[in-house]
C-alpha positions in Angstrom: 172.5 -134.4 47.3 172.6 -131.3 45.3 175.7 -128.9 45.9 174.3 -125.8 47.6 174.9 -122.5 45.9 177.1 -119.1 46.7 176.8 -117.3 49.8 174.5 -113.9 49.0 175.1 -110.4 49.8 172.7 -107.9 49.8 173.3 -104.3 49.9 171.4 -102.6 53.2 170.5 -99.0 53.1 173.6 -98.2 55.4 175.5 -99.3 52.7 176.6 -102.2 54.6 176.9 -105.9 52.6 175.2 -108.4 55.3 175.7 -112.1 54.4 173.0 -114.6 54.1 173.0 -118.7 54.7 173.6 -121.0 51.7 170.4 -121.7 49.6 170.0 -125.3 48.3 168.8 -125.5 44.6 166.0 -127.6 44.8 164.4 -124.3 46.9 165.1 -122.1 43.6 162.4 -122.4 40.8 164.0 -122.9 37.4 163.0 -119.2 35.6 161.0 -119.4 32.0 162.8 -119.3 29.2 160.5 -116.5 27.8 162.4 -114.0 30.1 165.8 -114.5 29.1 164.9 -114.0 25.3 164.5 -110.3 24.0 161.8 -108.8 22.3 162.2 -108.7 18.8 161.6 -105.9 16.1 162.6 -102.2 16.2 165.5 -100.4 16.0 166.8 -100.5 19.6 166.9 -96.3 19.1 167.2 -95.6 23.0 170.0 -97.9 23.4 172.1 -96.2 21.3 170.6 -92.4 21.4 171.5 -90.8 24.5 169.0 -88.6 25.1 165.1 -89.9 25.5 164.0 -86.5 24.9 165.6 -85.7 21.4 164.5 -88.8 20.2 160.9 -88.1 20.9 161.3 -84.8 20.3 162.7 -85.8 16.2 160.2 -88.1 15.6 157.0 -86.2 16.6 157.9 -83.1 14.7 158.9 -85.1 11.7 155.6 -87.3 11.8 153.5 -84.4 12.7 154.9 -82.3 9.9 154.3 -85.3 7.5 150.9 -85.9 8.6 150.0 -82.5 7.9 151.6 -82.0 4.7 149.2 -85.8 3.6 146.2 -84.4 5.2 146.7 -80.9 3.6 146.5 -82.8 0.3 144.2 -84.9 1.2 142.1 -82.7 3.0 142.4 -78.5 2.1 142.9 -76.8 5.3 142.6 -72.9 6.4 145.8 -71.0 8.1 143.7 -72.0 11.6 143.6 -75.2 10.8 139.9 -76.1 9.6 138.7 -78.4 6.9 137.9 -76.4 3.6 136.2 -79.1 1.4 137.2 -78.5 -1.9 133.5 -79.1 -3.8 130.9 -78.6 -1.6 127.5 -80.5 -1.9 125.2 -77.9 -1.2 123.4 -77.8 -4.2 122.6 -74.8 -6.6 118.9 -75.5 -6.8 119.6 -77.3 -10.4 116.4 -78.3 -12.4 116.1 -81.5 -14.4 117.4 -80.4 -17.9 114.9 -79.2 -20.6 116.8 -80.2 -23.6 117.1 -84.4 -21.9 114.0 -86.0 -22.4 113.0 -88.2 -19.6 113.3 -91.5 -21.0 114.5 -95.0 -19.3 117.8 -96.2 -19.8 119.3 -93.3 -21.4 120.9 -91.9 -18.0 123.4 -93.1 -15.7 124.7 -92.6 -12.0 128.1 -93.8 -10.7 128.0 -94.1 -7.4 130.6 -95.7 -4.6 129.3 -97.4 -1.0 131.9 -95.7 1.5 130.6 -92.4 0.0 127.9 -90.3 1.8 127.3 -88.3 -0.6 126.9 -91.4 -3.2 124.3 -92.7 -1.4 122.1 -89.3 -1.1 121.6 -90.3 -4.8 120.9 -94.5 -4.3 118.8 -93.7 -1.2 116.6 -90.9 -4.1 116.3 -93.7 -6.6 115.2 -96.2 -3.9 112.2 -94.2 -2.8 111.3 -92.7 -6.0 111.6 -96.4 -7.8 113.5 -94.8 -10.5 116.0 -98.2 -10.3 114.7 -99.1 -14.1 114.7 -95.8 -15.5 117.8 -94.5 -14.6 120.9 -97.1 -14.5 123.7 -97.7 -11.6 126.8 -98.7 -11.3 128.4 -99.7 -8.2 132.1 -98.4 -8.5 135.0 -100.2 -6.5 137.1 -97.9 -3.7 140.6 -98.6 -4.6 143.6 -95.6 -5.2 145.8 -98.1 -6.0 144.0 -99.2 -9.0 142.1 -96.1 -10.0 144.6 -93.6 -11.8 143.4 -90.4 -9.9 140.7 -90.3 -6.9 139.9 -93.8 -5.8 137.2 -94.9 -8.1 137.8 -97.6 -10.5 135.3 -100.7 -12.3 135.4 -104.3 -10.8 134.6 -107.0 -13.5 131.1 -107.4 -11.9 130.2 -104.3 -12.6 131.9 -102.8 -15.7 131.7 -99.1 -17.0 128.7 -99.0 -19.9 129.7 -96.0 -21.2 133.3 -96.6 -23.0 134.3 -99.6 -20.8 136.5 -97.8 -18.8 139.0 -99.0 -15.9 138.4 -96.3 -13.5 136.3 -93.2 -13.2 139.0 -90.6 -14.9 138.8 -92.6 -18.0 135.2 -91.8 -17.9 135.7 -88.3 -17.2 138.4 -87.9 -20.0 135.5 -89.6 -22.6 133.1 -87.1 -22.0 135.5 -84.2 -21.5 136.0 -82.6 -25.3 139.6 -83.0 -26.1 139.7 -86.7 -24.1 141.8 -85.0 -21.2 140.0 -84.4 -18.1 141.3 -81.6 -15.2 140.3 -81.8 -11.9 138.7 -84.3 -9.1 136.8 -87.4 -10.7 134.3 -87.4 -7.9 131.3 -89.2 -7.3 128.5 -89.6 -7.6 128.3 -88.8 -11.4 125.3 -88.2 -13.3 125.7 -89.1 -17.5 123.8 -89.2 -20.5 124.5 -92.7 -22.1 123.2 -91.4 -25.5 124.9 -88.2 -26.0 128.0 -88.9 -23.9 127.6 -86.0 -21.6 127.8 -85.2 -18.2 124.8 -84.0 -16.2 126.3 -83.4 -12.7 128.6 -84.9 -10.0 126.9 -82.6 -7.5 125.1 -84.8 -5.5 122.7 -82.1 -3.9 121.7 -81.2 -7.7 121.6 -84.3 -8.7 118.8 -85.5 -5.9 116.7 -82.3 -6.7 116.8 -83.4 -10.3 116.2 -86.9 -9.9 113.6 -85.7 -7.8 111.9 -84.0 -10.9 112.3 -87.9 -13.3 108.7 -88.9 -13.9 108.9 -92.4 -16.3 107.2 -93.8 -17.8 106.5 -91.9 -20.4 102.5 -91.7 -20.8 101.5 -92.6 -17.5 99.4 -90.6 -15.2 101.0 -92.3 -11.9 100.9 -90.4 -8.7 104.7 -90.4 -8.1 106.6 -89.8 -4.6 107.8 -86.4 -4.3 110.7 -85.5 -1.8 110.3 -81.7 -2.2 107.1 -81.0 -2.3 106.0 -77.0 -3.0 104.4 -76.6 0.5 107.8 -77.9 2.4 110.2 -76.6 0.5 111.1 -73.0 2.3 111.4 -76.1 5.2 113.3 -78.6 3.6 115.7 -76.0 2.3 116.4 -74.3 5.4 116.5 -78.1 7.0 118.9 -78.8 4.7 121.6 -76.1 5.4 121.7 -76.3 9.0 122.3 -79.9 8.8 124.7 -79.9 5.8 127.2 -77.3 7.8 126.5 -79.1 11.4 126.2 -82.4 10.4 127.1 -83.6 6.9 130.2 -81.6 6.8 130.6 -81.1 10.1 132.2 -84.8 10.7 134.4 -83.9 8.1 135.7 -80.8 9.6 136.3 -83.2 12.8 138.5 -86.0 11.3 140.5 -83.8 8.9 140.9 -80.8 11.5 145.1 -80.0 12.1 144.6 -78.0 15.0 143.0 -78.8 18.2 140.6 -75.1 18.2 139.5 -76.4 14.8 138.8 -79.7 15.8 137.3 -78.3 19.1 135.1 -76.2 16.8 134.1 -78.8 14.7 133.0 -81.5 17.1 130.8 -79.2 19.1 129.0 -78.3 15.8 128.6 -82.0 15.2 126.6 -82.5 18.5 124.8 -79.0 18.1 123.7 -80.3 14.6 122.5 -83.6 16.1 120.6 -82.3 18.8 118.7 -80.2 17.0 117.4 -83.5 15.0 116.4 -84.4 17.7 114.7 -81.5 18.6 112.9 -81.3 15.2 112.1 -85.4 15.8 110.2 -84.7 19.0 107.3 -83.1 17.1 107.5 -84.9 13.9 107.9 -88.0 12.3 110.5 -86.8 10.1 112.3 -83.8 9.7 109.9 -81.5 7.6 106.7 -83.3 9.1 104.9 -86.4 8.3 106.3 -87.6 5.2 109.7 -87.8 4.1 111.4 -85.1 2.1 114.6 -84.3 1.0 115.9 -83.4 4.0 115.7 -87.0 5.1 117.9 -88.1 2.4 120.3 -86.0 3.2 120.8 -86.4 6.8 120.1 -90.3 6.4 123.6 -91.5 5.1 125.3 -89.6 7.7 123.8 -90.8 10.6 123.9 -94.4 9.5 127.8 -94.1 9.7 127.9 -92.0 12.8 128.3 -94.6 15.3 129.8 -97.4 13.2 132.5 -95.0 11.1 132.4 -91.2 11.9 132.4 -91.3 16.0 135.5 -93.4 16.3 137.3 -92.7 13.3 136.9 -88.9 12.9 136.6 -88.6 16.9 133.4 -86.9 17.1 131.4 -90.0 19.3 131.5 -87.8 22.4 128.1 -88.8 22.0 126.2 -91.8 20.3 123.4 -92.2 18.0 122.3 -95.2 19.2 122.8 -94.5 22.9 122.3 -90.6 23.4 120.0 -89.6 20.5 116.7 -92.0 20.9 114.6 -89.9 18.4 117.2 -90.2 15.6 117.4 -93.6 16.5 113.8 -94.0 16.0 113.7 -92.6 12.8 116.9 -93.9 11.4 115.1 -97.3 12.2 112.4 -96.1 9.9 114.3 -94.3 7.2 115.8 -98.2 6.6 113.0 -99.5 6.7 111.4 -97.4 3.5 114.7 -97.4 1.8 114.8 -100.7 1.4 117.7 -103.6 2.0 121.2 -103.3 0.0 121.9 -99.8 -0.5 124.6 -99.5 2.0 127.5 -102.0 3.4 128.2 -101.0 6.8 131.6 -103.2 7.0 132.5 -102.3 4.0 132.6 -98.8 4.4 134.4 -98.8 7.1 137.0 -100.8 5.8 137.3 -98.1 2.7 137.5 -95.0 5.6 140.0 -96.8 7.4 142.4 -98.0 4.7 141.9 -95.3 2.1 142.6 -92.6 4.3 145.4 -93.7 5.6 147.1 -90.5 7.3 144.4 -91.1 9.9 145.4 -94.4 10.6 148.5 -95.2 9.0 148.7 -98.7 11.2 145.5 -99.6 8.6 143.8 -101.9 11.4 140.5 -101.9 11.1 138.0 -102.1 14.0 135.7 -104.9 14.6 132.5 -103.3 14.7 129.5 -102.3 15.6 127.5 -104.5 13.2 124.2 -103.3 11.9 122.8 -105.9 14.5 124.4 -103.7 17.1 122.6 -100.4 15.7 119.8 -102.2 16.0 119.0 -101.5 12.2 116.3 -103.1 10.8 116.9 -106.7 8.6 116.6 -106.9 5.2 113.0 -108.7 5.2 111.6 -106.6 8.1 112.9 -103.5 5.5 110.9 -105.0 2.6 107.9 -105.9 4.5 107.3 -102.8 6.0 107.3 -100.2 4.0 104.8 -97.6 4.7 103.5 -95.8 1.8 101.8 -93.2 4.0 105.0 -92.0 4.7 105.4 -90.2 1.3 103.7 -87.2 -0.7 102.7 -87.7 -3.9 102.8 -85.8 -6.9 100.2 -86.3 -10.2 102.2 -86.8 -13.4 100.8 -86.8 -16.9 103.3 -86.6 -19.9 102.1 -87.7 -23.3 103.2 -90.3 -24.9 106.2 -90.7 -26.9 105.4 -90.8 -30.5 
């Protein structure tokens, strides 16, 4: 018979102590281990800190003043606040130049996946099928390796200029003196047989590539993404959504005040909606064929949902679920690019480890997956591209002696 236990008082709101009858242990159920253990981890700061308040108070001024000294560095910012990007990829209208011959395989690009402005210059190559003529290299994102910036060679895809180990060494090779100043950016533009660089502006670069008729000889009606007729268009096209769009998710994730960020995001959606204004009456931006203004919107959009919306908190709205028309067309911008230009997952990865003052945790989200865009596979992209969607330019060059 088990032995009953202690007699219980209670406190009553009278402040009385009322005694209740003898409970019998076999009507108590035994209580789980789990809550008589403590949580582990952590310093145990309230416990020993008197006041909640000063606590909170210490560590968000001290992590807010350290965030904002990183992001400064990371990220220039105005006195309000605002994103001042450093090197800005407007272009300056740059021509192809007339002392480089336009031969294949004496010209180079370096180019990096996470990079949007990288993949202005893979997505130019893809639809001008300039992939022979002019070579690419596929850099590696990692700051820990690379000795300034964040590019650096993997093993698979080695340097072919001097064999270097990340892009400052090939700055400092083609920089007179061997010792580069400044930001190794991509992507990069080199001559292979002078050792010189071209550009690592990636608006001048497209407008030049854009201008790279090979092979020599040939009379070949070539694709041409800036056509005479469109270009007052495609220029105008192009700085609306370069300050709206391009930049504009830029200004959102590396704002430090909440007006700038404010600013930003509403510029973001302005710039999208007018895409999809100009999309209502057009199959692309400029018209009925692609231009230049395609190329540079495309690599944006494509990491709006999956990249930009969550991590730079500008997905008020969605691509993919408030923005049908740019949908549409992002579907068939894929589609003529081609499959393997761009690594979805592995972008995002690089955005949400590399800059690490926006997510110093360095978890990185599951998704969405291409799938869940809804982007095109890679055989539907190979099978259907249109080639009515281009213009066309008539090239004859002589042939090389």
């Amino acid at each position: 018979m088990p032995s009953a236990l202690p007699t219980l008082l209670l406190l009553c709101p009278a402040g009385a102590f009322v005694t209740l009858p003898p409970l019998r242990a076999a009507h108590v159920a035994p209580r789980p281990a789990a809550v008589h253990a403590k949580a582990g981890g952590g310093l145990r700061l309230l416990e020993w800190i008197p006041s909640q308040k000063l606590l909170v108070g210490t560590a968000k001024f001290t992590w807010t003043t350290l965030w904002k000294t990183m992001i400064s560095e990371l990220a220039p910012q105005s006195p309000d606040g605002e994103y001042v990007r450093p090197a800005p990829q407007r272009g300056s209208g740059a021509r192809w130049p007339a002392n480089k011959p336009m031969v294949a395989g004496r010209y180079h690009v370096y180019v990096g996946n996470p990079c949007p402005w990288c993949h202005r210059v893979s997505i130019t190559l893809a639809l001008r099928g300039l992939d022979g003529a002019v070579g690419l290299t596929r850099l590696a994102n990692d700051p820990e390796r690379a000795s300034r910036g964040g590019w650096c060679f993997d093993d698979s895809a080695p340097d072919p200029l001097v064999g270097a180990a990340d892009l400052k060494a090939v700055y400092d090779a083609v920089t007179p003196g061997g010792a580069y100043e400044g930001r190794c950016t991509a992507p990069l533009l080199v001559d292979l047989q002078d050792g010189e660089i071209i550009s690592n502006e990636s608006a001048d670069i497209i407008r030049m590539l854009n201008e790279f008729d090979e092979p020599a000889g040939s009379s070949a009606a070539t694709v041409d993404l800036y056509p005479a007729e469109l270009a007052a268009a495609i220029d105008e096209t192009n700085a609306w959504t370069y300050e709206l769009v391009n930049n504009g998710v830029y200004r959102c994730g590396f704002a430090t005040q909440q007006a700038a960020y404010e600013a930003a995001e509403r510029d973001v959606h302005a710039g999208l909606r007018r895409c999809e204004e100009a999309l209502a009456g057009s199959r692309f931006l400029c018209g009925s064929r692609v231009s230049e203004a395609d190329v540079r919107l495309l690599p944006t959009v494509v990491r709006f949902d999956g990249v930009y919306a969550p991590f730079f908190r500008c997905g008020r709205f969605q691509v993919r679920s408030d923005y049908p028309r740019l949908q549409r067309w992002c579907g068939e911008m894929l589609r003529l690019t081609g499959p393997g230009l761009f690594d979805l997952d592995d972008a995002r990865r690089g955005y949400y480890t590399d800059l690490f003052p926006l997510n110093p945790g360095g978890i990185v989200p599951a998704g969405p997956s291409p799938a869940d865009l809804g982007w095109p596979s890679g055989g539907e992209a190979v099978a259907e591209r249109d080639e009515s969607a281009f213009a066309r330019k008539r090239v004859a060059v002589e042939a090389a002696e």
